[in-house]
Every structure is written in structure tokens, then in C-alpha cells.
N, C-alpha and C positions, 0 to 999 in steps of 0.2 A: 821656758825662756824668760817668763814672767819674774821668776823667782832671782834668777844670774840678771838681769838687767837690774833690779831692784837692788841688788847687792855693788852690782857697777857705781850706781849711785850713790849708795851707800859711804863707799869708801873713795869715792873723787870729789863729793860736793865738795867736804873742806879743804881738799887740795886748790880745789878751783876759788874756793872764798878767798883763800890764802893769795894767790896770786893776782886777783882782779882787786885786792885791798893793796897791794904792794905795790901794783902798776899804776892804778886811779888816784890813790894819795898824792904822790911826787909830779901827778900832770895834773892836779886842783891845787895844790897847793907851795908849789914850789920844789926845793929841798927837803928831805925826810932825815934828820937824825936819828943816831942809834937808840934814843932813850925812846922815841916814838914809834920806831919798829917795834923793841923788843916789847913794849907797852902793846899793842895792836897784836902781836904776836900771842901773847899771855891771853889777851878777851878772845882772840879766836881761838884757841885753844880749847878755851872755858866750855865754848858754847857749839864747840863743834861735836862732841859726842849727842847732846842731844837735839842740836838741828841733825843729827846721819840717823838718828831714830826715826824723825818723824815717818819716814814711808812705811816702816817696820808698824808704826801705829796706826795708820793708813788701811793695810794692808788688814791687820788686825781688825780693824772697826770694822770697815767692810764685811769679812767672814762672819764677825758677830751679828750686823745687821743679817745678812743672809742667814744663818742658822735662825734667829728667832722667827725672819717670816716661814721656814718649810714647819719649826715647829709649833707653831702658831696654826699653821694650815692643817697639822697633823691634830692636833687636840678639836677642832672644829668641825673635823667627820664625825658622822654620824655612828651612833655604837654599834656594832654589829652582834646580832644574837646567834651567841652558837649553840649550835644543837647537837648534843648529845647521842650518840648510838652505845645502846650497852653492849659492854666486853664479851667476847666468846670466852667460853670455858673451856679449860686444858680438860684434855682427860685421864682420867685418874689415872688407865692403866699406861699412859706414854709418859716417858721424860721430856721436859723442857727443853727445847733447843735442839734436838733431834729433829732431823731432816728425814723421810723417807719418802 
């Protein structure tokens, strides 16, 4: 759910910048002509692919943080000594892989 929410976000934040830039201008400042939309229009454009990344990178750090602490915590154990048992021997007069 983590993963569809984040994608939700994804692709509405710039819809939603889009429209709180189109409503907030014309109630601060008056009248909004076309040269000034379609201007406003083009910078949010610009800059909306990579404001819709940032949670993607978010998201990403995160992971990366997590992976280095467990491997971090994995290199810090102690080494374990294995001990060896020597192999049984086949015997001569049986085949390999034969079950009886």
C-alpha cells in the first residue's frame, strides 16, 4: 500500500502545484494574463518531473540506509569456526547413487 500511495503522490503533486499556482496568483495579485500563465506554465512544467521524484529518492535512501545497518551488523559477528568431519568412503564394489 506503501508503494500505490507513493505513486498517488507521484503523479497528483504537480497537478495540485498546477492548480494552487493558477488559483493563488489572480487572488495576490490581481488579473493574470496569458503571457504570465503560459510563463508559470513552462517553470512548472520544468520542475515538476523532478519535484515527483523526490519520494522515489526518499524512499531509495531509506532502503539504502537500512541495507548498510543489517550489513554492517552482519560483518561485526564474530567468525565462526567450522569443523570439519572427514568423508565416508564409497565402496568399491557398489555404484554411486544406488539406493538399496
Amino acid at each position: 500500500y506503501a508503494r500505490c500511495f507513493m505513486m498517488l503522490i507521484l503523479r497528483m503533486v504537480p497537478t495540485f502545484v498546477n492548480v494552487a499556482a493558477f488559483v493563488s496568483y489572480p487572488l495576490m495579485y490581481g488579473d493574470a494574463n496569458p503571457a504570465v500563465i503560459f510563463t508559470a506554465m513552462a517553470y512548472l512544467g520544468l520542475i515538476s518531473m523532478p519535484l515527483s521524484m523526490l519520494p522515489l529518492g526518499f524512499a531509495a535512501g531509506a532502503q539504502t540506509l537500512a541495507s548498510m545497518r543489517r550489513v554492517g551488523e552482519f560483518m561485526l559477528l564474530p567468525e565462526r569456526i567450522v569443523q570439519t568431519t572427514p568423508s565416508r568412503r564409497r565402496r568399491p564394489n557398489k555404484p554411486a547413487g544406488r539406493l538399496e
